[in-house]
C-alpha positions in Angstrom: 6.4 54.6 144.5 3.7 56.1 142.3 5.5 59.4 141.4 8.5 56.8 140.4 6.3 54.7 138.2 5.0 57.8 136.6 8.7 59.0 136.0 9.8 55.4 134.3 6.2 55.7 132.3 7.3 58.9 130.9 10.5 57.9 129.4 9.0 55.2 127.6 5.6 57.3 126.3 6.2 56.5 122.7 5.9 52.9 123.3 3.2 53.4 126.2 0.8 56.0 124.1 -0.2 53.0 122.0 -0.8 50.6 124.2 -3.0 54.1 126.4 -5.0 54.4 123.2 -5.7 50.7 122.6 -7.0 51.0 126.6 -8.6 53.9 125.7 -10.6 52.4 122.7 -11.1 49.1 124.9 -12.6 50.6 128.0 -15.1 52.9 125.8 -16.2 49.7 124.2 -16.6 48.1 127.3 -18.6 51.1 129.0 -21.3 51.3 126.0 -21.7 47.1 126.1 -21.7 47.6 130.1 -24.5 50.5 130.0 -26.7 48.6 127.6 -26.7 45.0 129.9 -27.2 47.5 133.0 -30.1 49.4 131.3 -31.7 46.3 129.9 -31.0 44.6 133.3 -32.8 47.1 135.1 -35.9 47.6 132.8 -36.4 43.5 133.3 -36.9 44.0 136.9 -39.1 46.6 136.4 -43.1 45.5 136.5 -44.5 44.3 132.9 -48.0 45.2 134.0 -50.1 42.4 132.4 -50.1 39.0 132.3 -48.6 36.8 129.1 -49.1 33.3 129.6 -51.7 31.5 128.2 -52.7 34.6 126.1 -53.2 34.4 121.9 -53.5 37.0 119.7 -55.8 36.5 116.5 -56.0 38.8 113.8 -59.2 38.4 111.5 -58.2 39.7 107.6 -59.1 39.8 104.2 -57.6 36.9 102.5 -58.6 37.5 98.9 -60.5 40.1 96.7 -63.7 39.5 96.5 -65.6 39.1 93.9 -67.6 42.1 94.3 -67.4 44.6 96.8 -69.6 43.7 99.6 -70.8 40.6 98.6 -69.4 39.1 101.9 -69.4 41.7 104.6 -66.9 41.2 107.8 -68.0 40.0 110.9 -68.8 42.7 113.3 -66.8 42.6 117.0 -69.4 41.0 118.6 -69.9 37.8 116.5 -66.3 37.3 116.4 -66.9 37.6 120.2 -69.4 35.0 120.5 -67.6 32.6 117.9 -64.5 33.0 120.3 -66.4 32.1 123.4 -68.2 29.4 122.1 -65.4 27.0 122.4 -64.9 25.9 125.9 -61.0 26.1 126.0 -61.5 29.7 126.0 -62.0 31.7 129.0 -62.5 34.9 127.8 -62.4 37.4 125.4 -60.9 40.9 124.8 -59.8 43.6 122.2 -57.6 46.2 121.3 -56.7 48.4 118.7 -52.8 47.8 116.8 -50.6 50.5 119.2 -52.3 48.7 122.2 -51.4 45.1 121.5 -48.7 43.8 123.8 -45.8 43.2 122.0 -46.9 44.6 119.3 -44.5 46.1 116.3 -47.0 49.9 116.0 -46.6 52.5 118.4 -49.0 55.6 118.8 -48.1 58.8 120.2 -50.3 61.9 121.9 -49.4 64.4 124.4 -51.4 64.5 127.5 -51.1 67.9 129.2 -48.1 68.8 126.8 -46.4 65.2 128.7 -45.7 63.2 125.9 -47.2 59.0 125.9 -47.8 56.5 124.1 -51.5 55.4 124.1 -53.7 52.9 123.1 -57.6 51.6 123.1 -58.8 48.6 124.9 -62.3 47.0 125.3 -64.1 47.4 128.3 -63.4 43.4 128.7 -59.4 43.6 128.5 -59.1 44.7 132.8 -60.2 41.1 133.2 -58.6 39.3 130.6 -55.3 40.7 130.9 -55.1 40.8 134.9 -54.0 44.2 135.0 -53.1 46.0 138.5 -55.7 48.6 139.0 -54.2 51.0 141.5 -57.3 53.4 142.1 -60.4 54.0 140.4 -61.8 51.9 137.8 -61.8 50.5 134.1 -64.4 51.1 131.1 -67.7 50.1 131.2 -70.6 49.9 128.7 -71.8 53.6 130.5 -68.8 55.5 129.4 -70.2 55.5 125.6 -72.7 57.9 126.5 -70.8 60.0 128.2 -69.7 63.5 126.5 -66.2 63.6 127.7 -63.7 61.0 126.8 -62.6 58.2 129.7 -59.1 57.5 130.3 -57.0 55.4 132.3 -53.5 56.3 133.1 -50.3 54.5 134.3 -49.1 55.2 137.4 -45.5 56.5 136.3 -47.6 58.8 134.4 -50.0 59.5 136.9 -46.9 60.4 139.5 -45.7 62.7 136.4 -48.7 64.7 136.0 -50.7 64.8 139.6 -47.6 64.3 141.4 -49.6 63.4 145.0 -52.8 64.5 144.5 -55.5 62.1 143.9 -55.9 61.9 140.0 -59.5 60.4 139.3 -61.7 62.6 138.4 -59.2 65.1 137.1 -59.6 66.6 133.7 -56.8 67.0 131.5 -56.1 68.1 127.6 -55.5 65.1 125.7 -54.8 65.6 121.6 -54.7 61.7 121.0 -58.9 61.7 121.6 -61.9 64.2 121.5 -59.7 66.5 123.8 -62.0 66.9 126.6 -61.0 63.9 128.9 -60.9 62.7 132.9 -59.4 60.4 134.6 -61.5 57.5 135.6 -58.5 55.1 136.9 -55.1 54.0 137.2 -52.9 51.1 136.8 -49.4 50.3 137.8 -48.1 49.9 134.4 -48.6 48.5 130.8 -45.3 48.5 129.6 -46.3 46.7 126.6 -43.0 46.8 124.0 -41.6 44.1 126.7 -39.8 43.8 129.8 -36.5 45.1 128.3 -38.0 48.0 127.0 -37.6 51.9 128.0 -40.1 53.2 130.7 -43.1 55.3 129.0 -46.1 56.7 129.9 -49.1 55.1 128.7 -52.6 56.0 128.0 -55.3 53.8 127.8 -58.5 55.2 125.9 -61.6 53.0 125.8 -62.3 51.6 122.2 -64.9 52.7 120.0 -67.4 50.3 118.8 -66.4 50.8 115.0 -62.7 50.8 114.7 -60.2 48.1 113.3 -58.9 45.4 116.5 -56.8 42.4 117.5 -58.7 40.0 119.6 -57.3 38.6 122.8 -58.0 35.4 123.8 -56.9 33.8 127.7 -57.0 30.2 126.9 -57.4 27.5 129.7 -53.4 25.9 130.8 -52.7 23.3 128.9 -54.5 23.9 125.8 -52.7 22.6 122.8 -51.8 25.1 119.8 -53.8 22.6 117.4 -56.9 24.3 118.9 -55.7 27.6 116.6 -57.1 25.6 113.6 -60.3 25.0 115.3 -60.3 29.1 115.6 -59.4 29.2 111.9 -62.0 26.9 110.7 -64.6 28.7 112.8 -63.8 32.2 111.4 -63.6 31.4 108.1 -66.9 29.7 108.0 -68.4 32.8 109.4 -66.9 35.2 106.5 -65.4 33.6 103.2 -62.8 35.6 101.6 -61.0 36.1 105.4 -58.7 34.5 107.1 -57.7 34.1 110.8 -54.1 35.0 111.7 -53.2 33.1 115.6 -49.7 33.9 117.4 -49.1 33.1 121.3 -47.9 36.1 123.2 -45.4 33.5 124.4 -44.0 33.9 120.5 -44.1 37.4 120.3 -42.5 37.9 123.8 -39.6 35.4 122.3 -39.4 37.5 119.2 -39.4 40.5 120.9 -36.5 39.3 123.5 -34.5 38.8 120.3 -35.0 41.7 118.8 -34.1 43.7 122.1 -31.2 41.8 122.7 -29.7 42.4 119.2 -27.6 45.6 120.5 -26.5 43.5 123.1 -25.4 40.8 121.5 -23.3 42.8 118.6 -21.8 45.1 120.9 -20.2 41.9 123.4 -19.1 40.7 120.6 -17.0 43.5 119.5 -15.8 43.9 123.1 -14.5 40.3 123.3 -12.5 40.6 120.0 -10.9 44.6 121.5 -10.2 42.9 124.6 -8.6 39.6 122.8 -6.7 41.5 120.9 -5.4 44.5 124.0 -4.8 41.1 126.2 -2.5 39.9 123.6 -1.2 43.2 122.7 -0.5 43.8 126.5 1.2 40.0 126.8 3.7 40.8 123.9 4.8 44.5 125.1 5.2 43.0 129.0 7.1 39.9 127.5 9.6 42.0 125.5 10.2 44.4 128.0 10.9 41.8 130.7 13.5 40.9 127.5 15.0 44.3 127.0 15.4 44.8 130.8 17.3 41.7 131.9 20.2 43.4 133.0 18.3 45.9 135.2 16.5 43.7 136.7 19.2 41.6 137.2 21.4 44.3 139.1 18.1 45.1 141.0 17.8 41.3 142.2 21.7 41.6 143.1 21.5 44.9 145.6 18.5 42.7 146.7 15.4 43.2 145.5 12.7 40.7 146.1 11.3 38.9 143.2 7.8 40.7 144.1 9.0 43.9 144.1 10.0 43.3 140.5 6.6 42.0 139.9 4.6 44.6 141.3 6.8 47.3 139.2 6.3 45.9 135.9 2.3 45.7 136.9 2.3 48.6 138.1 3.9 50.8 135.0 1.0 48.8 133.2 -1.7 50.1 135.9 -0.1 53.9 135.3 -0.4 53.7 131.5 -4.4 51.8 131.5 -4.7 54.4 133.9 -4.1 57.1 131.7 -6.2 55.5 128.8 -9.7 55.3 131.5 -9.2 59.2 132.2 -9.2 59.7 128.6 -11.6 57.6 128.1 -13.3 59.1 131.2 -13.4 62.6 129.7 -15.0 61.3 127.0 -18.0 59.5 128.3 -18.6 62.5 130.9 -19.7 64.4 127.4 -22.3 61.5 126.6 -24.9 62.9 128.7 -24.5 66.6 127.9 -25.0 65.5 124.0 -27.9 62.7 124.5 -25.7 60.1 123.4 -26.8 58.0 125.9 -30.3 58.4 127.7 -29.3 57.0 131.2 -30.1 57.5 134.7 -26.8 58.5 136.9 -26.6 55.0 138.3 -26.3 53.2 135.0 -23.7 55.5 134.2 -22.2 55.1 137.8 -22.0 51.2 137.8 -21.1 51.1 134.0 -18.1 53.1 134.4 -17.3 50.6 137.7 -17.5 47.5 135.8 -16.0 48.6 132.7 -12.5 50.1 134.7 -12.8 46.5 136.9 -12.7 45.1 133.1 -9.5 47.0 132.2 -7.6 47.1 135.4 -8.1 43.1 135.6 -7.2 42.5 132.2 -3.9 44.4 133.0 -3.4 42.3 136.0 -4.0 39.1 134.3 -1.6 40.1 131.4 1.2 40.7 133.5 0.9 37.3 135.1 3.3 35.5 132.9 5.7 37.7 131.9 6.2 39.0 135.4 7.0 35.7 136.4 9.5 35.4 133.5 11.0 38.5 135.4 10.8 36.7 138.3 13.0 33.8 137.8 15.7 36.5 136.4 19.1 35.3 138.6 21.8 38.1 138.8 24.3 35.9 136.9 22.1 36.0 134.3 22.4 40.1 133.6 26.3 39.3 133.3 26.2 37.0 130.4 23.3 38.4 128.6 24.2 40.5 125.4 
């Protein structure tokens, strides 16, 4: 039956190559909108590492130039800490520097035993605040600033990457994003902190020194209402005129940064609904005429007795036989993806993609032929000896 399809699909391969190469076109589509949901699908179940809710960010910055340099110095860390704590909605306190922020837009790169990672500096206070999943080991503490080697703490994805087994506290390792001489003092699960659909990275996190630049973190009690912000505001300003207090929720940056992830996404089903509107109607129309064109061989075919579904389930399947050309081309194409670094994915993203996105075609095909093999169908033998 298949070798017989094959035959009648070569006879007509002028009018089939088109409709291959519209399959073709289609099911590459499909795969690279398929691979993206799958990819993003599977970095959202993955473990954020921190905790979001009821978490604000404020930023404390110049406003204005001033009228002399000076004149109105900039709280130091500490006073903004205490203003912060002073009101009783807040529960506590943290800070970090801009690559460390969750959410956050900045990213800072290092190498860490020639294993490239993002990293980031945290106050000794952010463990607490931020509810992360210490592993092994421990966080900062006010002791590690006199120390004379440099404290880090290490995801675990990292800390699998580099120690493999072996215990890694207390390990020293070359780190170019710090003083270089660094150990291992503990180990989270993960702070995967560009979002839940982002990429898996390695992450270092570096205590922070007393005098550089920082966001301050704030875990606010449930319930409290965002018109406490302006009480923040008032509070801040008062303490340094010529600044100004900038407040977001993590909840808002978590939404912003969903939409921003989801932007490929978004654009690229798109596109694949309008290729597949347009190779379902494209499919329709060449089905529809060819159940026209062959009205007299299927009617001889339903004379010598052919069943009505045997005529169905050839027209089908000459449709299967040419999308089934148009997936191994397409096939042979996407093979090449990972050999060029088109597409960064792990073999069972590329495995399920390439399932969904030939279940895409092959139903489409199906659902196509619905109507016009029924057309076929109805054909009465009569029929084929009047038709002209």
């Amino acid at each position: 039956m298949i070798r017989h399809l094959c035959k009648l699909v070569w006879n007509r391969k002028r009018a089939n190559a088109l409709t291959a190469f519209q399959i073709f076109i289609s099911f590459l589509i499909v795969f690279i909108t398929a691979s993206i949901a799958v990819d993003k699908a599977s970095n959202y179940r993955r473990p954020l590492g921190f905790s979001y809710e009821n978490r604000w960010v404020v930023d404390f910055l110049r406003d204005r130039e001033l009228p002399s340099a000076g004149e109105v110095e900039a709280p130091s860390r500490r006073q903004v800490y205490q203003a912060l704590e002073s009101f009783d909605w807040i529960e506590s306190v943290a800070s970090v520097s801009g690559s460390a922020i969750p959410y956050g837009s900045s990213r800072s790169i290092s190498t860490i035993d020639e294993q490239p990672a993002d990293y980031g500096a945290f106050s000794d206070e952010f463990h607490e605040v931020f509810d992360l999943d210490l592993v092994s080991g421990r966080w900062f503490s006010e002791e590690d600033a006199v120390l004379d080697w440099e404290p880090l703490v290490i995801t675990q994805p990292l800390s699998e990457a580099l120690f493999g087994r072996e215990d890694p506290i207390g390990q020293q390792i070359e780190w170019k994003g710090g003083k270089g001489n660094a150990r291992v003092v503990g180990v989270v699960s993960d702070y995967r902190r560009r979002g839940e659909f982002s990429d898996p990275d390695f992450f270092v996190l570096a205590r922070l020194e007393d005098d550089a630049y920082v966001h301050f973190l704030v875990k606010v009690r449930p319930g409290t209402p965002l018109a406490a912000q302006e009480q923040i505001d008032r509070r801040l300003e008062a303490m340094a005129p010529g600044y100004r207090a900038e407040i977001t929720t993590l909840e808002e940056d978590r939404a912003a940064s969903f939409k921003l992830s989801l932007i490929p996404l978004f654009a690229a089903g798109v596109v694949s609904v309008l290729v597949l509107g347009m190779v379902a109607l494209s499919l329709s129309g060449v089905l529809w005429q060819r159940t026209t064109l062959r009205i007299e061989e299927i009617g001889l075919r339903r004379a010598l007795g052919g069943s009505a579904a045997s005529i169905y389930a050839q027209l089908t399947g000459e449709m299967l036989v040419v999308a089934s050309i148009g997936v191994i081309a397409g096939l042979l194409v996407i093979v090449q993806f990972p050999l060029l670094e088109l597409l960064k994915y792990t073999s069972g993203i590329y495995a399920l993609s390439l399932a969904f996105a030939a279940l895409v075609i092959y139903g489409l095909v199906v659902v196509c032929s619905l109507y016009p093999g029924r057309l076929a169908c109805r054909i009465q033998p009569v029929e084929a000896l009047h038709h002209e």
